[in-house]
Structure formats: structure tokens, C-alpha cells
N, C-alpha and C positions, 0 to 999 in steps of 0.2 A: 389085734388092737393097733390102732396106729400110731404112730409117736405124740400125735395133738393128745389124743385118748391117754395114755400113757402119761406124760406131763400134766394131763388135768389130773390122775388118778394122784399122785405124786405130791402136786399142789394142794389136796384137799386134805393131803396128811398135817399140815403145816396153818396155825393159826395167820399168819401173814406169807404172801404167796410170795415177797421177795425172798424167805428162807428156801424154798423149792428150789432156784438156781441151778446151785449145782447137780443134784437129781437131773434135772431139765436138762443137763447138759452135755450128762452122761446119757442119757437117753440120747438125745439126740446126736451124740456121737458115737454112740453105738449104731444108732439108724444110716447115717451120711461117712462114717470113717474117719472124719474131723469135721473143724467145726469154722467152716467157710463166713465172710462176712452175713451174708443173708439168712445161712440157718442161724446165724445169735440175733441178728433181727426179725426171725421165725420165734424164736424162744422168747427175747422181751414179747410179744405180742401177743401171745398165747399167754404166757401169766402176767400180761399187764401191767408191766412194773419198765422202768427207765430203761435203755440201752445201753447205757453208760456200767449201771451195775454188771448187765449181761456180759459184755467186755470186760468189764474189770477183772469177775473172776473166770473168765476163760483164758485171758492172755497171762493172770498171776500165778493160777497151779500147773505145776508140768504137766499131771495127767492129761490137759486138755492139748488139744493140736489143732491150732486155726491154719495149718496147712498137711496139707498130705503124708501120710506117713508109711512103710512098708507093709505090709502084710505080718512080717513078724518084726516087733519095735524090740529091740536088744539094749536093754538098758542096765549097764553097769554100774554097779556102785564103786564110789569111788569116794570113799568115807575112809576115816582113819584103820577102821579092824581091815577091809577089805584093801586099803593101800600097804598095808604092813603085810599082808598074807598075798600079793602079787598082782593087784589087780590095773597096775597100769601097767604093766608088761602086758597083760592079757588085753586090755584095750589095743596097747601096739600090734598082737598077733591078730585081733580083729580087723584093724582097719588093713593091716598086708591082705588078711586073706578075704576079705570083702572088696578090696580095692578101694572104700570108701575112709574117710576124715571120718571123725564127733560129729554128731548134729547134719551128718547127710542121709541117704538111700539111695540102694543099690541103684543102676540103670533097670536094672529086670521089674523094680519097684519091689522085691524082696523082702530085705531087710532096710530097716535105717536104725542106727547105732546110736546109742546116747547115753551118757555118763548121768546119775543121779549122785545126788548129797546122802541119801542114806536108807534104805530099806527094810532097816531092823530088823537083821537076820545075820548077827556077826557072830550067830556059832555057827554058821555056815558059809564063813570067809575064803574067799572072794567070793559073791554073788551078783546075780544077774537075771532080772526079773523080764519075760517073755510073755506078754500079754497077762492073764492073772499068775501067772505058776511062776515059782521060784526056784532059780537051778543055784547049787552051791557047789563050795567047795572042787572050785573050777578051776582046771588046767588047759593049755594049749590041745591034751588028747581030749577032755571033756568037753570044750567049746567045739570042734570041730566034728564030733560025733551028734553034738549039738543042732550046728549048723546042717551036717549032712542030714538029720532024723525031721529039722524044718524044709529041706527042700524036697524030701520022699513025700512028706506031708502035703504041699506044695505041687506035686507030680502028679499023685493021685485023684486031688481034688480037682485038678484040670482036667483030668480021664475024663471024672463022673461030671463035671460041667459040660463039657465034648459031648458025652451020651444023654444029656438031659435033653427032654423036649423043650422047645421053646416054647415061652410064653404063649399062652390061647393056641394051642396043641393038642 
């Protein structure tokens, strides 16, 4: 199905197709990796609704990324249960061992690191959510076993991109 197909399916759940949005959004940043000026003027045009909406809520929810982001997005919380249980220490051993600040991505385009407001998961304080899965109760040994199990991850999927045939193959 293709993301238009996809967006229409989405839109037809919804008696007014401006509620579809964020569906639409998600979609289409699942499809492109974020969500560049032109795919949200892909998305108003496709459900037919203003530009301005499609902006609004892509630039207001974090989830959304109108620019580039790592391969694995490391988002820490950094909410009260998680600040009280270590989690800006663990921020600071992230950016040493990243070599990257908050709100950047590696050079490799790896990882890019970002602090959230709160994940609702503070019986599993400090946490840190990686794509949909949620890693808790995290220390300098648990992030970095972490980090090492996303770049095996990372290794391997280059293998098998390496031995894949190319396109019309």
C-alpha cells in the first residue's frame, strides 16, 4: 500500500478528514524518516485540509521530526521520578559517550539524543524510550550495553543491505 493509500485508509476512519492529521503523519513519517517541508505539503493535499493545520501539529508534538533524525532517537526522560532516580547524570554519560550535546545526532547519523518531559513509566525510573520499546531502570552499565546491542544491530543490517540485490535485480 502506499503512504497516499494508507492516508486515505486512515482518513475514511474519521467523519472530518482534518482529524486524520496526525495518523497522516505518522504515516508519512514512517514512510520518509521525518517530516521535511514538502511531505506536510504532501499530507495537507492528500486530505485536503489547510497547511497551516498540517504544520501546526507536526512542529507542536515531539513525536514528529521536520528534520533528520538517527537511526535510533534516544530519548530520555527527564521528569521528576526519572531526575530523582539519576537521569541527568545518565544524560551527561550519554552525551561523553556519544560525543554529542541534547537535541543533536551522531556524525555516523546513529544515534540523536533527546530529553522528553515524561514517558509514564516511573516504576521504571530512569527511562528512556528507543523507537517504540522502553528501556528502564537504567545505569551508565545498562545504557552502554544499550548503546553497544544498537550498533550490533546496526552492523548487521548493513551486512544484509551489502548482500541484498539491488533494485530490478
Amino acid at each position: 500500500m502506499t503512504m497516499r493509500e494508507e492516508i486515505e485508509a486512515a482518513a475514511a476512519r474519521y467523519p472530518d478528514r482534518r482529524s486524520a492529521i496526525m495518523p497522516a503523519l505518522m504515516i508519512a513519517q514512517k514512510e520518509h524518516g521525518h517530516l521535511p517541508g514538502p511531505v506536510l505539503e504532501e499530507v495537507a493535499q492528500i486530505l485536503g485540509v489547510e497547511r497551516v493545520w498540517v504544520y501546526e501539529l507536526a512542529t507542536f508534538y515531539t513525536l514528529f521530526h521536520t528534520e533528520p533524525i538517527g537511526r535510533f532517537h534516544l530519548q530520555l526522560c527527564d521528569n521528576v521520578s526519572c531526575m530523582l532516580c539519576g537521569s541527568e547524570a545518565l544524560l551527561k554519560h550519554l552525551e561523553t559517550t556519544l560525543g554529542i550535546k541534547k537535541s543533536e545526532t551522531t556524525p555516523d547519523g546513529l544515534f540523536t539524543l533527546s530529553t522528553v518531559e515524561c514517558l509514564g513509566a516511573c516504576e521504571m525510573a530512569p527511562v528512556m524510550q528507543v523507537g517504540d520499546d522502553y528501556h528502564g531502570n537504567l545505569d551508565n552499565a545498562r545504557l552502554d550495553a544499550l548503546l553497544e546491542s544498537f550498533r550490533a544491530a546496526e552492523r548487521v543490517a548493513s551486512v544484509e543491505r551489502a548482500a541484498a540485490p539491488a533494485p530490478g535485480e
